[in-house]
C-alpha positions in Angstrom: -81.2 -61.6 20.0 -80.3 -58.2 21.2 -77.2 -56.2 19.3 -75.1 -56.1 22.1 -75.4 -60.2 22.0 -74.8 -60.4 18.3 -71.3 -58.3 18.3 -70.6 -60.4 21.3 -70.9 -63.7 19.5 -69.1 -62.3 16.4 -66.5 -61.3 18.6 -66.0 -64.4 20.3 -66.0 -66.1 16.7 -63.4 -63.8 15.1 -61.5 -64.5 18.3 -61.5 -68.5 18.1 -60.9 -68.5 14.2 -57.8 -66.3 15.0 -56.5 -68.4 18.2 -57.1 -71.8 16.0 -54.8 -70.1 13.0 -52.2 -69.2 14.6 -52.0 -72.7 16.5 -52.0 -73.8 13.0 -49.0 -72.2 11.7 -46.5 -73.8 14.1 -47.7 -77.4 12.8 -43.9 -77.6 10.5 -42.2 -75.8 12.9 -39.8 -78.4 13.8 -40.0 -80.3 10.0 -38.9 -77.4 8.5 -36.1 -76.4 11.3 -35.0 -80.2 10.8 -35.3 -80.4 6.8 -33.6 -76.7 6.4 -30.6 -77.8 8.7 -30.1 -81.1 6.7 -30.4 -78.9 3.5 -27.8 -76.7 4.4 -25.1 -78.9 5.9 -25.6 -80.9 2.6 -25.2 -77.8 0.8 -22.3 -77.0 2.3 -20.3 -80.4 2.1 -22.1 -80.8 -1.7 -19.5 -81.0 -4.8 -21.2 -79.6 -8.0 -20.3 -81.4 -11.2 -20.4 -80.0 -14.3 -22.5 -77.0 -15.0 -25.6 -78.6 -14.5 -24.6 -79.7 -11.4 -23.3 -76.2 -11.1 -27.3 -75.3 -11.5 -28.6 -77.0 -9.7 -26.3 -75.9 -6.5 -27.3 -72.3 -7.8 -30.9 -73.5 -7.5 -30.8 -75.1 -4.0 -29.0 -72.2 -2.5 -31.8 -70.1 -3.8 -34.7 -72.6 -2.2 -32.3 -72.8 1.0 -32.7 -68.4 1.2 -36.4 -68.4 0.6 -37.0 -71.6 3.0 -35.4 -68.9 5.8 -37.2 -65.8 4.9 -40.2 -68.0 5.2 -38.7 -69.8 8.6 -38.4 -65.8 9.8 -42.1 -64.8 8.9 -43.4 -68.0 10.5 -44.7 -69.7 6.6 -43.3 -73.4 8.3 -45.1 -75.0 5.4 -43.5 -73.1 2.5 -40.5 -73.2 4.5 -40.7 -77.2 4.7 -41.7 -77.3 1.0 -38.8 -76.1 -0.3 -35.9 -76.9 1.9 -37.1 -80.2 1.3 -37.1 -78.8 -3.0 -33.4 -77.8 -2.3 -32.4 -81.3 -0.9 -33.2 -82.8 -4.4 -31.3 -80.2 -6.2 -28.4 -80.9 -4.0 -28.8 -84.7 -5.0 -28.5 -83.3 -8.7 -25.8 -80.7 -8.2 -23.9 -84.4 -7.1 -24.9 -86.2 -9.8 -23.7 -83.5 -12.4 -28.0 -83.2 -13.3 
């Protein structure tokens, strides 16, 4: 196999491994749009009791800012991950836990 055929089959291989990761990173897209919506209205209607339920808030609000910044640089499975983490803490904040 002559050189030039060698760096074009590498080149084609690079190519598809990069094409078939990208396509891959938009698999949660709409899970983690859907799951960080329901997180935040939930947040936002969510009464804290007590100070562990105070934590707990403090803790989903945290999870809700990081599930964005991973939303903005396109991580839709961390994102997913832990808007779906910040749900449960909102379930505690209620329950005073």
């Amino acid at each position: 196999m002559s050189n030039t055929k060698r760096v074009l089959t590498g080149t084609l291989l690079i190519t598809s491994l990069l094409l078939s990761a990208c396509a891959a990173k938009t698999q949660y897209r709409s899970a983690c749009d859907k799951e960080l919506e329901a997180a935040w209205s939930e947040l936002s209607i969510a009464k804290a009791e007590g100070f562990s339920g105070t934590i707990s808030y403090t803790k989903a609000f945290g999870l809700i800012t990081s599930a964005r910044t991973m939303q903005t640089v396109e991580n839709f499975d961390n994102c997913y991950n832990q808007a779906k983490d910040a749900r449960f803490y909102i379930r505690e904040s209620r329950k005073g836990q």
